[in-house]
TORVOSE-776658 format. One record per residue (C-alpha): chain; x, y, z; residue in one letter. Coordinates in Angstrom, 3 decimals, always signed. Layout:
N
kette, u, v, w, rest
A, X, Y, Z, A
...
***
This chain:
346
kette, u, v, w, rest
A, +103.234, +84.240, +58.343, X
A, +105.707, +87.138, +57.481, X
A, +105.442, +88.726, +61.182, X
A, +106.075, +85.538, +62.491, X
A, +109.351, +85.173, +60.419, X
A, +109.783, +88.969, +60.651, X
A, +109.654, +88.352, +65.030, X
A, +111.671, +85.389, +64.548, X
A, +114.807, +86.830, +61.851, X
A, +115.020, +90.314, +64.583, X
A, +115.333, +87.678, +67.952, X
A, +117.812, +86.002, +66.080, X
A, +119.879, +89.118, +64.417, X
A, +119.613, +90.522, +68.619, X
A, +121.245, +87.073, +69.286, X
A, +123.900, +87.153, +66.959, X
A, +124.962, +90.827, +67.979, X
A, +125.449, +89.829, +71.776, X
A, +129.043, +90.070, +72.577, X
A, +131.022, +87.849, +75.060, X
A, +131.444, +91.814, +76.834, X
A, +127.592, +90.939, +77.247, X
A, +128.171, +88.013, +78.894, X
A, +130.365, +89.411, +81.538, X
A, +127.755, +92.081, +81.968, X
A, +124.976, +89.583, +82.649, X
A, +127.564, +87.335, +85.037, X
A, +128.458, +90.883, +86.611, X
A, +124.659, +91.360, +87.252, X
A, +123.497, +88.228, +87.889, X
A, +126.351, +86.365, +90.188, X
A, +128.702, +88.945, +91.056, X
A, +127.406, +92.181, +92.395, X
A, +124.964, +92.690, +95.327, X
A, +121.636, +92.671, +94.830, X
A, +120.802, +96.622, +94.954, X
A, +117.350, +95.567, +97.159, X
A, +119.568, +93.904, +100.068, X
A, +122.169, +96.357, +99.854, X
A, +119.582, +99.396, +100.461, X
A, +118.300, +96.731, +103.477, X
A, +121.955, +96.315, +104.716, X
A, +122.718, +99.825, +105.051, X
A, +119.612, +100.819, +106.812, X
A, +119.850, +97.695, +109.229, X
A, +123.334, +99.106, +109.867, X
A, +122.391, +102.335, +110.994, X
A, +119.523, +101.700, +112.859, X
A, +121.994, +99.248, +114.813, X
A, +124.678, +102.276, +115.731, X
A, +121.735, +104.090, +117.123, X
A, +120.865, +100.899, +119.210, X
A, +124.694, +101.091, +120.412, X
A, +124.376, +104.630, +121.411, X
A, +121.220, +104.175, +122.970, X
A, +123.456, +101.822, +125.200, X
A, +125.847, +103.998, +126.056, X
A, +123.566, +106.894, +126.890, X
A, +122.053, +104.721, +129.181, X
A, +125.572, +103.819, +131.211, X
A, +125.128, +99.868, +129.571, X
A, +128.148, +100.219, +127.659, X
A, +130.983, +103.021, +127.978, X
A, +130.509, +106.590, +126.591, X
A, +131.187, +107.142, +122.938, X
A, +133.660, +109.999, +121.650, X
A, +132.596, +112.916, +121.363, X
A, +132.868, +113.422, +117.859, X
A, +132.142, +111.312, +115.115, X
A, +131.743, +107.654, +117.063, X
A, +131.943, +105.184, +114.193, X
A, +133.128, +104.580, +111.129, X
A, +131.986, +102.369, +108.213, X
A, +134.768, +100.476, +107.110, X
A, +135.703, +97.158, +105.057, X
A, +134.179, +95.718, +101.811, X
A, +130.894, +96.874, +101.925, X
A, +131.559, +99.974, +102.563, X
A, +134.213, +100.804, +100.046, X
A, +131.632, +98.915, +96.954, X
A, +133.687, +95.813, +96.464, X
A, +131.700, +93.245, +98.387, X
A, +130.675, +90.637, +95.861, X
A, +127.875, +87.947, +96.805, X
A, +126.744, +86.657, +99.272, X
A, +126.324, +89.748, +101.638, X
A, +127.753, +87.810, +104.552, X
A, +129.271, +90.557, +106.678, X
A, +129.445, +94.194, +107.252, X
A, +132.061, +95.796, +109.363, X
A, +131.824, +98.649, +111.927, X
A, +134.376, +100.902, +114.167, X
A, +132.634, +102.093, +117.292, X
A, +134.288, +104.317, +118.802, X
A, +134.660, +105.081, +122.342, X
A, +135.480, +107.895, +124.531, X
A, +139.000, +107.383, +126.180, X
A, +137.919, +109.278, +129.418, X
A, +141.578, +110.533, +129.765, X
A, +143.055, +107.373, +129.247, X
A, +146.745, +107.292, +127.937, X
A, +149.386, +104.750, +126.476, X
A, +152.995, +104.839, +126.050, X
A, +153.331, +106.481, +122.323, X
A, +151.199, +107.256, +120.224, X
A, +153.622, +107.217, +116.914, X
A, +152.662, +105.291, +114.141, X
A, +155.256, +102.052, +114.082, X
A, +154.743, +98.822, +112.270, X
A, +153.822, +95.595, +114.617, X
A, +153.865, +98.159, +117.574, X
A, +150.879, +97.288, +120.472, X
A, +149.478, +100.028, +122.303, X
A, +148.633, +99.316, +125.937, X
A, +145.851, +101.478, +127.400, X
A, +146.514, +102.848, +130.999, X
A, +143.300, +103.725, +132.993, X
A, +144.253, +106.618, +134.947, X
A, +141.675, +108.167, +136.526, X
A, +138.885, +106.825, +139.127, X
A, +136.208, +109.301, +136.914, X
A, +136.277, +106.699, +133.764, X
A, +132.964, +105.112, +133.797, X
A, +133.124, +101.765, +133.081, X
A, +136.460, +100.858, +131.500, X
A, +138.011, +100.045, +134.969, X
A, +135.203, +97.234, +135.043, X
A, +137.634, +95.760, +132.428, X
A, +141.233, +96.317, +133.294, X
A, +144.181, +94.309, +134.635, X
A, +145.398, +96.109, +137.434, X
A, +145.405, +99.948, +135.401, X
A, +145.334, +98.609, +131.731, X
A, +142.467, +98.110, +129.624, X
A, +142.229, +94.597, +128.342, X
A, +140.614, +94.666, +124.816, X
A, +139.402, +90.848, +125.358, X
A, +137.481, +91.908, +128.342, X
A, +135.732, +94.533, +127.132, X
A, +134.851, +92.823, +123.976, X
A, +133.504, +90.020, +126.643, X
A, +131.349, +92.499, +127.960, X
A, +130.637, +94.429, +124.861, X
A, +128.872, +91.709, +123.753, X
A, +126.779, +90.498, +126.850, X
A, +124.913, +94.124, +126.099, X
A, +124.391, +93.729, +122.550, X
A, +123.773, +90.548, +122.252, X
A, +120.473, +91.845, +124.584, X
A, +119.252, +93.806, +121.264, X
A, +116.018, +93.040, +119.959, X
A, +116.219, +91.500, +116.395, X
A, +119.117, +89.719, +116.937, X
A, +119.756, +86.103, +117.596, X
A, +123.472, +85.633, +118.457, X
A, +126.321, +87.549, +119.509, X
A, +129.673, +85.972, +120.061, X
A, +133.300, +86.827, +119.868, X
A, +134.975, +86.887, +116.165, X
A, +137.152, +84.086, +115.599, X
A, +140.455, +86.687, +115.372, X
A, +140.005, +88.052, +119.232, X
A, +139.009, +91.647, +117.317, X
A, +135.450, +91.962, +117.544, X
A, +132.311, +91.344, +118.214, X
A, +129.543, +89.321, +115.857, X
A, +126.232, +90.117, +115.916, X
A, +124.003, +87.460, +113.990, X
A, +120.569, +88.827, +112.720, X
A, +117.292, +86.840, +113.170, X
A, +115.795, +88.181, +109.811, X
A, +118.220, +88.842, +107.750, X
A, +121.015, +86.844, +106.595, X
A, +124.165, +88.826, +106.580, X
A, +126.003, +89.664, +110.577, X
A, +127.887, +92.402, +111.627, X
A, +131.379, +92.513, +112.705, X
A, +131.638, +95.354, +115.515, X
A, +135.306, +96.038, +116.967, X
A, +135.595, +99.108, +119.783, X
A, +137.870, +101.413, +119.410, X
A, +139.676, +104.444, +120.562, X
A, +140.935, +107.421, +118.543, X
A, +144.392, +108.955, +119.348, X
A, +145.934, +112.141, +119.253, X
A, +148.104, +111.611, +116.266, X
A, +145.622, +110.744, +114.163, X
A, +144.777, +107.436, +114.178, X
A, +142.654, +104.250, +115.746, X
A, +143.387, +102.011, +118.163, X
A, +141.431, +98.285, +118.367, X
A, +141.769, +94.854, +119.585, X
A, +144.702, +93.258, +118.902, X
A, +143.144, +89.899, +119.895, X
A, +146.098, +89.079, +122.851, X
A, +144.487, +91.451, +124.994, X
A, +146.495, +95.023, +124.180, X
A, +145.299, +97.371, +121.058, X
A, +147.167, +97.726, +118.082, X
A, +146.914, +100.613, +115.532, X
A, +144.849, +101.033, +112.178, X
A, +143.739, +103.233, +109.856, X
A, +140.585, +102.608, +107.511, X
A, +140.227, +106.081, +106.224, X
A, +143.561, +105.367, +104.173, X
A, +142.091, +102.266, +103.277, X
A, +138.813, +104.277, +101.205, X
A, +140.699, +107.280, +99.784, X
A, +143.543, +104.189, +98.534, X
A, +140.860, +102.232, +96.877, X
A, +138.252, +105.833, +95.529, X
A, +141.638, +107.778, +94.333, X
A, +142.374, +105.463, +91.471, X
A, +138.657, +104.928, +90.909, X
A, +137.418, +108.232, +90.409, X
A, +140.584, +108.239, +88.052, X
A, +139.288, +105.510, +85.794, X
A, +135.652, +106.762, +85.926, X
A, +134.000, +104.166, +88.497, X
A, +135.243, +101.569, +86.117, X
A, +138.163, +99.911, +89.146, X
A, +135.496, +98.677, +91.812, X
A, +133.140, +96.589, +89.141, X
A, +136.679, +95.283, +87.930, X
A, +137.908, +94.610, +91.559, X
A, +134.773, +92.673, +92.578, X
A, +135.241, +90.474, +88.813, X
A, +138.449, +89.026, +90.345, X
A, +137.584, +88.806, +94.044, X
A, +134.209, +86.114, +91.800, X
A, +137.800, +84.616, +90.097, X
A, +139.531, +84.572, +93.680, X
A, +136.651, +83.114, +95.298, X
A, +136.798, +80.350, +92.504, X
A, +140.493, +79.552, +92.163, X
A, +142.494, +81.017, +95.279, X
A, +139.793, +80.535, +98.344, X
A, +140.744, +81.885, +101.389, X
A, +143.908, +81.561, +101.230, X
A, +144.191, +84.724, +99.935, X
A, +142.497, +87.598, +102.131, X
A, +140.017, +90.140, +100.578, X
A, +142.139, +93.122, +101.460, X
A, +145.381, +91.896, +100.366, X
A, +144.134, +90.934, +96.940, X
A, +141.754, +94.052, +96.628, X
A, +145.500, +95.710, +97.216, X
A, +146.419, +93.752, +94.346, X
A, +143.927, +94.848, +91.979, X
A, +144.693, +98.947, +93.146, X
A, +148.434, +98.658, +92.806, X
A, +146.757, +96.726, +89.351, X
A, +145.170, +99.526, +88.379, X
A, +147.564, +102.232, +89.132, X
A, +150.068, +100.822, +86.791, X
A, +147.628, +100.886, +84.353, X
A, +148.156, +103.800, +82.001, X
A, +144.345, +103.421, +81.178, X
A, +141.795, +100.573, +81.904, X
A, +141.188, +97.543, +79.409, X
A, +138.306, +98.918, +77.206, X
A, +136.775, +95.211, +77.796, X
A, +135.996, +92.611, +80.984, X
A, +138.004, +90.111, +78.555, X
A, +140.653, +92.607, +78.044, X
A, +140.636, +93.683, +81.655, X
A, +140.835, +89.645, +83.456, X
A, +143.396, +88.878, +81.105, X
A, +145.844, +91.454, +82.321, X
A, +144.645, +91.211, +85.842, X
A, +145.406, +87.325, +85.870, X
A, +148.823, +88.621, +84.207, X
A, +149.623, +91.027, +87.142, X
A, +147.841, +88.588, +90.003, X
A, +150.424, +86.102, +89.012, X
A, +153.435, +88.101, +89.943, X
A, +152.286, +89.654, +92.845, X
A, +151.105, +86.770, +94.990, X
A, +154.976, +86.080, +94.990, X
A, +155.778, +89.017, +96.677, X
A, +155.926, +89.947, +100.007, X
A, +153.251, +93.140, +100.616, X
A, +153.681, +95.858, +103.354, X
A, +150.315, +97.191, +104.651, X
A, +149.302, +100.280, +102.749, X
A, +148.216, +101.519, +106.149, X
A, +152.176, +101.193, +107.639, X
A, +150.677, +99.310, +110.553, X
A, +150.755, +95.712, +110.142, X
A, +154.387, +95.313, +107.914, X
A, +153.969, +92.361, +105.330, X
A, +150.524, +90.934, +105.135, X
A, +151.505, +88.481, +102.747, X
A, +152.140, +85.379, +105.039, X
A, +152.155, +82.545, +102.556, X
A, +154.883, +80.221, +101.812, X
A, +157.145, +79.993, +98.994, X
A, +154.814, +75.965, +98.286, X
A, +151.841, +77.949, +98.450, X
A, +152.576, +81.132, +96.412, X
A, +153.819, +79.547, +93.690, X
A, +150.802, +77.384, +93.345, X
A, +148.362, +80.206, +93.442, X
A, +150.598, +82.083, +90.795, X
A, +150.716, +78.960, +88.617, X
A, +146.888, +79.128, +88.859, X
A, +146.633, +82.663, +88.014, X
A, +149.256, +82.314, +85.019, X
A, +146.978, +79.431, +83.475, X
A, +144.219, +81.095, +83.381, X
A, +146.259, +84.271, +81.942, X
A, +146.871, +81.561, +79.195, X
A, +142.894, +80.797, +78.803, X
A, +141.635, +84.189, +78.600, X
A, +144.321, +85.039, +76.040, X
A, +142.718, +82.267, +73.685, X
A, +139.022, +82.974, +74.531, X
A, +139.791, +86.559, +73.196, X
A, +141.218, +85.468, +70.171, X
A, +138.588, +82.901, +69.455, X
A, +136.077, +85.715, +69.849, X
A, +138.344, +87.791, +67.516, X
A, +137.631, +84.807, +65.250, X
A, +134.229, +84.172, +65.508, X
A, +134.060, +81.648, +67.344, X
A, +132.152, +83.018, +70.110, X
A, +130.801, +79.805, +71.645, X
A, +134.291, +78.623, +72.160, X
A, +135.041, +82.116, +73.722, X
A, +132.249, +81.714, +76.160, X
A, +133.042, +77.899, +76.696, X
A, +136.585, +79.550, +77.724, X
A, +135.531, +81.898, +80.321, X
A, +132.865, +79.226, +81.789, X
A, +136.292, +77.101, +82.491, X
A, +137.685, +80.449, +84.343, X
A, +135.349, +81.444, +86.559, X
A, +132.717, +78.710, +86.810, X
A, +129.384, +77.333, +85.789, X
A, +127.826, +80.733, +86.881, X
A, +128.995, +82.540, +84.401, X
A, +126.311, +82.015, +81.574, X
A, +126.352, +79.947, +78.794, X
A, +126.547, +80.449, +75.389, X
A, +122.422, +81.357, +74.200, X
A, +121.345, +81.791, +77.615, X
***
């Protein structure tokens, strides 16, 4: 009789010393993060699919590769703040531009880069010109007939945007995105600009923007960035974009003079922050694409009213933990982000 009230007093004393911080670890776990098995999957699927793509080109099916490095891993995945589901995973192939040129190769926002195929040597890339100049929509056309031809996978059709290529796997459930590409001389990329031409880009400034300020707060910005993108998902949809609001949470974080020492503390000024910004316009980091913010005034004052509620809500659930009350807390922070974050005793 006394162990069993001795087994039962200790469950209940753990029980009592579980903090709403807890909770958020658990939802982070549980709902938010990917699952470390398929993410170990995803990665090798993803390489073992860039050697199928140069077994292509070594082969003459596709046009050569450059030289030197001739991808690049790029987007959410890759930079650790892909939250569930693993839907997608980007890739830059790059190709060899066979001593093809453009008109200028300086970096300037909005600017389209039209490829001129100059030489009867290129192999390949003539296959998809108009007249002398390469038109990105008809080698992504072709890019994908090959591909598609890759055992273990079931589909292959042109993204939505005109930019890439989507290769659907038969056993697995994310795709990847693939968009071709062409290094320059000055230093950066150029890819489909989905009329047709190439535009420029840039995703190296993209990972040291987002692993600068993280290495800076000790790892602690990329759990906090995929938090909000759960709240995003939740409140703001798709009508915001992953990278403008992951842009959000680094300017966030930079501003910061240190992180919130809590995930209550930390959504609370987040929400704060996300509120404001949303009404701005937002140049691209990269200095390519000039304001990637293309809501309306209707829209982005919704979305801020949204964030600023919520502000409100987490501001209360901390003080009701402050106060004991850490069912109402949790009861707080279920109305934020959903009926997958857990309840109170579970």
């Amino acid at each position: 009789m006394t162990g069993i009230f001795f087994a039962y007093f200790s469950k209940k004393t753990f029980f009592m010393a579980y903090t709403v911080n807890s909770y958020f670890e658990d939802f982070m776990r549980d709902s938010v993060n990917l699952d470390p098995e398929r993410t170990t999957k995803a990665r090798t699927s993803r390489n073992w699919l860039v050697h199928q793509i140069e077994v292509l080109a070594n082969n003459g099916i596709i046009p050569p590769l450059y030289n030197g490095a001739n991808h690049i891993f790029f987007g959410s995945f890759t930079r650790n703040t892909k939250i569930r589901p693993l839907d997608d995973i980007d890739i830059m192939i790059i190709f060899n531009a066979q001593g093809c040129t453009t008109d200028d190769v300086t970096m300037i926002t909005r600017k389209t880069y039209p490829i001129y195929v100059n030489t009867p040597l290129a192999k390949l890339l003539p296959n998809y010109c108009e007249e002398n100049i390469l038109n990105s929509r008809k080698m992504i056309e072709a890019i994908k007939k090959e591909l598609g031809n890759i055992p273990g996978y079931h589909k292959a059709e042109i993204h939505r945007n005109q930019e890439a290529v989507t290769l659907q796997l038969s056993s697995y459930e994310w795709s990847f995105d693939i968009i071709p590409c062409f290094y320059t001389t000055t230093g950066f990329y150029l890819i489909p600009d989905g009329n047709g031409s190439w535009k420029g880009t840039d995703p190296r400034k993209d990972q040291n923007r987002v692993t600068k300020p993280n290495q800076w707060v000790k790892g602690k910005l990329l759990p906090a960035i995929r938090l909000m993108k759960y709240w995003k998902k939740t409140h703001w949809g798709e009508s915001v974009g992953s990278y403008l609001f992951e842009n959000f949470m680094i300017d966030w974080a930079n501003n910061l003079e240190r992180l919130p020492s809590t995930y209550p503390l930390l959504v609370k000024s987040a929400l704060e922050v996300l509120s404001s910004k949303i009404m701005m316009d937002y140049n691209d980091p990269k200095g390519f694409q000039g304001n990637i913010n293309n809501l309306d005034i209707n829209t982005r004052e919704r979305l801020a009213l949204m964030a600023s509620q919520d502000a409100s809500e987490a501001i209360a659930a901390i003080e009701y933990e402050q106060n004991g009350m850490t069912e109402t807390a949790i009861n707080k922070w279920i109305k934020i982000f959903g009926n997958e974050f857990p309840g109170y005793g579970k």
